[in-house]
N, C-alpha and C positions, 0 to 999 in steps of 0.2 A: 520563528513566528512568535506573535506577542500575542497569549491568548487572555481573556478575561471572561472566566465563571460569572455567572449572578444567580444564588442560590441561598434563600434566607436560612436554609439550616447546612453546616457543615460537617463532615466527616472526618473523623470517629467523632467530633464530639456530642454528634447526633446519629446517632445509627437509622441508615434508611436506605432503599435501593436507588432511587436519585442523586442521591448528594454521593453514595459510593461508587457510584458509575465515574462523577465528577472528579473523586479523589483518586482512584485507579486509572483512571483517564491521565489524569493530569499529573500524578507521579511521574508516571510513564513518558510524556510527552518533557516534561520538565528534566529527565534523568536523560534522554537524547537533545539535551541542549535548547531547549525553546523556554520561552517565559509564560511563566502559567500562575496566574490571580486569579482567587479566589474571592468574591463578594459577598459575605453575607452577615449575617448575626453574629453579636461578639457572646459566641457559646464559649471560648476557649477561655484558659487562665494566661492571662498575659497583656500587652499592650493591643490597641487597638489594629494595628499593622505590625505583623511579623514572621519570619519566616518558620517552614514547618514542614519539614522533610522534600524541602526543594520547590515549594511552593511559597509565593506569598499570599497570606489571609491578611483578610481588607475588612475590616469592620464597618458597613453602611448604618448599621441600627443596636443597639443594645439588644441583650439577650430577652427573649419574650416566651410566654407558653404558646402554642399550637395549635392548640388543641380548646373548643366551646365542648366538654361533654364530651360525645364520641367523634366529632367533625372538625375537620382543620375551619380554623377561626378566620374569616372573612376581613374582622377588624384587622387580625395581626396582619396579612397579606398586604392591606391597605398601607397601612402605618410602614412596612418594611420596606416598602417602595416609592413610598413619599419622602422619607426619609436615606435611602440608599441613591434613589437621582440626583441628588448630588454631591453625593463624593462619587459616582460612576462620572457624571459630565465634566467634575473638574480633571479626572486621569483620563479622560476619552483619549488622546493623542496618543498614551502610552499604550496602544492596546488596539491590534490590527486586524481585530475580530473581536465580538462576543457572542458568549455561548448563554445562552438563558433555557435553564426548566421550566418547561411550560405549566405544571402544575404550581403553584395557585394563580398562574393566569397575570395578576396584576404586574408582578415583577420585568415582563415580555416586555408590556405595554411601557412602563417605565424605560425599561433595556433602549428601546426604542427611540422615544426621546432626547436620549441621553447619546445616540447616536444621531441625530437631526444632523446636517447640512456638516457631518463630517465622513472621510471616506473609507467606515469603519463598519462592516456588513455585520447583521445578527441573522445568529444560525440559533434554532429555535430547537429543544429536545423534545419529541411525545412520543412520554409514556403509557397514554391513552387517552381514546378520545370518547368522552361519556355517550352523548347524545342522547337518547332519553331515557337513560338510567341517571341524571339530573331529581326525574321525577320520584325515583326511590329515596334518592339521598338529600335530596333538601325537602320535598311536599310541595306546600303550597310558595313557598321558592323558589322553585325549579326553572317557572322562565326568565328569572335573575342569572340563573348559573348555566342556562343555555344561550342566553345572548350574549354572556361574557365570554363561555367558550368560544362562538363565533367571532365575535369582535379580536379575540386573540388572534387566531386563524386567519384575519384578512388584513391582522400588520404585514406591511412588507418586512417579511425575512426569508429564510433559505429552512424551510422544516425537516427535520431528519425525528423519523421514528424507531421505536425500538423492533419493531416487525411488520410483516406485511400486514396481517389486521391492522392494526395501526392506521398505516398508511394508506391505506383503504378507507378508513371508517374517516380520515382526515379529508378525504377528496367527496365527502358529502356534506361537507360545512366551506370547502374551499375548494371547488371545482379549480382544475388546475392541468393543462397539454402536457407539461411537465412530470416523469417522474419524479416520485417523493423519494432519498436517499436514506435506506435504512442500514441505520450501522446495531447490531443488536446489544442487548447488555450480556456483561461479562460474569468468568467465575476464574478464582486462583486453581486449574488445576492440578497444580502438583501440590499444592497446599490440602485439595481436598483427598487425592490418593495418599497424600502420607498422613492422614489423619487416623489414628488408631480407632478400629469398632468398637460399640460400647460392650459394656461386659452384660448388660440387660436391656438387653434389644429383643426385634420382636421379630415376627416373619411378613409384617406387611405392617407397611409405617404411610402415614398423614401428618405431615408438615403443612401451617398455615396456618392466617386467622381464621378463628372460627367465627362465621357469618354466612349469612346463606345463599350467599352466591359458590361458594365454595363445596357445597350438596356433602354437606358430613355427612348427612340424613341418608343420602341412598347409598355412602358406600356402608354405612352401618347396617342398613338390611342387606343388601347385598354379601358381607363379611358374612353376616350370622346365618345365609343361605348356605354358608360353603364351607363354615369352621367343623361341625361336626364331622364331615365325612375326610377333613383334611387335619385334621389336628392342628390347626392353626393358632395364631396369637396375631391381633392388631394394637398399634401404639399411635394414641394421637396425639402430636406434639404442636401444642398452639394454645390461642388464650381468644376471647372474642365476646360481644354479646351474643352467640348464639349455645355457649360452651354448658349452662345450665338447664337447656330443653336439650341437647344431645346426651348429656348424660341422664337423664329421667328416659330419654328413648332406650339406652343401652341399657338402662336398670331392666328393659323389661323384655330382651332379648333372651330367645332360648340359651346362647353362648355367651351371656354378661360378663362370665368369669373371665375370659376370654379376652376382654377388650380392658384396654388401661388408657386413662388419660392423664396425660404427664402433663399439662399443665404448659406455659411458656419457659423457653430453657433461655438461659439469659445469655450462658456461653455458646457461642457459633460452632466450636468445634463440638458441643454436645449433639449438635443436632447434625453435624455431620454424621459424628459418631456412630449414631442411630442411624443417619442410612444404611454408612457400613454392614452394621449389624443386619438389617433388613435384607430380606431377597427381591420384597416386590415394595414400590412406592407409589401409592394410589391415589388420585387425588381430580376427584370428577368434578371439576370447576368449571363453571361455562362463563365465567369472564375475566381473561389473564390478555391484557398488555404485551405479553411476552409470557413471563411466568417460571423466574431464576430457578425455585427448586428443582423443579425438571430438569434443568441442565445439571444444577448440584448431583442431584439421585445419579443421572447417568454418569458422571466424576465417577459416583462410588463403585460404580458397577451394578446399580438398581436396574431389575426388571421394569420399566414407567408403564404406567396405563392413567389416562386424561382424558378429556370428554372430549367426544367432535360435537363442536358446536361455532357457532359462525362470529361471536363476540369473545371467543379463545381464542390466542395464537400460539396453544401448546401445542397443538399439530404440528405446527410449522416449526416448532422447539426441537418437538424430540423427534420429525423424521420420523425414517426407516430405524431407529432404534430405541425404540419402545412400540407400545398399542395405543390405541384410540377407540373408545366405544362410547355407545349413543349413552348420555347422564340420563339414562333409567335403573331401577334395582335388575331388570334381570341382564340387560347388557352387562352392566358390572359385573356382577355374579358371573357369568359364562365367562368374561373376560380375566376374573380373576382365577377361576379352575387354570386356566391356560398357564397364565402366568405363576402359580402353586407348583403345578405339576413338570414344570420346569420350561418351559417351553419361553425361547430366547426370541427377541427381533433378527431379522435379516440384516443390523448391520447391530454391531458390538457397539452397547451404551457408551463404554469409556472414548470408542474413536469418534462416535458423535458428539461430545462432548469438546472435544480435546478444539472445537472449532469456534467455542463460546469463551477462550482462553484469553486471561487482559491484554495478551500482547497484541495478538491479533483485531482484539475489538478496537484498541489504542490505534494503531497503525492505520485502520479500516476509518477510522476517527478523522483525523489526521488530514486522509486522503479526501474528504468533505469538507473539513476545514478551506480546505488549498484549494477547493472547488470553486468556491465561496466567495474568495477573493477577485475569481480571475472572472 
């Protein structure tokens, strides 16, 4: 099969869980024989088309920032796409499918075009679907970025999300008879079992941006409810606008000493590392897409505990192998005595895990591709 990405940022030479999915994906599919192009921004040192671990990168746009302040930039999405249509329609022929990430939306809409009145189907990736958490992240722009989400949503393509929330939260912008086909995101797990523990790790670890959807706030009281009587240590490893009011919170916890915040680790294997090290990984977030750490922690052989909440689909991540409790301080708390005191999931992290593995999501891939076609 002749696949073609379109993805304004590329992997590695952008680190991101979309464009990684794309490069694990497409390694893989590429190393069993198939042709896999890559679309996007010329991040890389080299010519604008060239190969790269069995992959071809295709430069539609020069290299740009991403980023207005803390938000992916609206103009660059525009410009990536206006300019990516065409060199996507002049190679259309060579390419029996395209794959487009749905976030930042414009690129779809383009993909699309660029396939007009040839017999060349788009398969569409969602990684979430906001709906009116819009109204948090843009303000008084929000019905700009809920109408664009929908207008994506009702190109004709073939959607595949990364979990059933997903999939769900996408059948209320595009009602649809049809299953939506979810292949999930992946993790290297024998890369993360052989990752050596760090030598200053803690007994209960948070990985992630810090922002408030992600509730540092309640596992922070909730920690400092349970450190005394447990001797414990928490380590929170991430970086965010939220990272200067959680630490003035923990300055003023009875167990302050207690709690460390490392800051963003820039190496991946550091923060494997830190799972290792860890017994339990906690992390009460009520809005995950998916939500890779979860799958990373159970790699390491982490205790998980995640919030049940109806816009996460860490539940559906971590299964029967890890916990789930309501994102309040004392659920946490109760939920963390448990998981302290050693107390395991009814099914072993690592075999839960071992099912989020690139081969398996690749092949799972694959099988949607070929869907697609027919």
């Amino acid at each position: 099969m002749k696949i073609a990405f379109v993805s304004n940022v590329v992997y590695p030479f952008v680190t991101g869980g979309a464009e990684k999915r794309i490069y694990e994906i497409g390694t893989r599919l590429a190393a069993s024989g198939h042709d896999v192009t890559i679309y996007g921004r010329h991040f890389w040192d080299g010519p604008q088309e060239m190969d790269y671990e069995g992959l071809t990168l295709r430069a539609g746009a020069p290299e740009r920032d991403l980023y207005t302040e803390d938000r992916r930039s609206i103009t660059e999405a525009l410009d990536f796409s206006a300019r990516m249509l065409p060199t996507l329609r002049k190679h259309i022929d060579e390419h029996d499918i395209v794959v487009a990430s749905v976030f930042p939306y414009f690129p779809v809409i383009a993909s699309k075009f660029a396939t007009l009145r040839r017999d060349v189907p788009l398969v569409t990736t969602w990684h979430e679907v906001w709906l009116d958490y819009w109204d948090e992240y843009l303000g008084t722009l929000a019905p700009f970025g809920k109408v664009t989400e929908r207008v994506t949503a009702r190109v004709p393509h073939h959607p595949v999300a990364v979990s059933s929330v997903t999939a769900d939260r996408l059948t209320q912008i595009w009602p649809t008879s049809e299953p939506i086909d979810v292949v999930p995101n992946g993790i290297d797990v024998e890369g993360i079992r052989a990752t050596p523990a760090a030598e200053d790790g803690f007994d209960v670890l948070f990985a992630g941006r810090l922002i408030a959807d992600k509730n540092v706030d309640i596992l922070l009281e909730a920690f400092d409810r349970v450190a005394s009587e447990h001797d414990v240590t928490l380590g929170i490893v991430g970086d965010g606008p939220e990272r200067q009011r959680l630490e003035e919170q923990a300055s003023r916890l009875e167990n302050t000493d207690q709690i460390t915040f490392c800051g963003f680790l820039e190496e991946y294997d550091d923060v494997i590392g830190q799972m290792h090290a860890a017994s339990v990984f906690a992390s009460p977030s009520t809005r995950e897409g998916f939500g890779i750490a979860y799958a990373e922690a159970m790699a390491a052989d982490c205790t998980v505990i995640a919030a049940e909440h109806p816009e996460s689909a860490a539940g559906e991540v971590i299964g029967d192998g890890g916990f789930v409790a309501k994102p309040t301080v004392e659920q946490v708390a109760q939920t963390l005595v448990r998981a302290i005191s050693g107390e395991r999931p009814p099914v072993e992290p690592v075999d839960r895990a071992a099912q989020y593995d690139w081969d398996r999501v690749a092949a799972h891939a694959l099988e949607t591709y070929r869907a697609s076609l027919a």
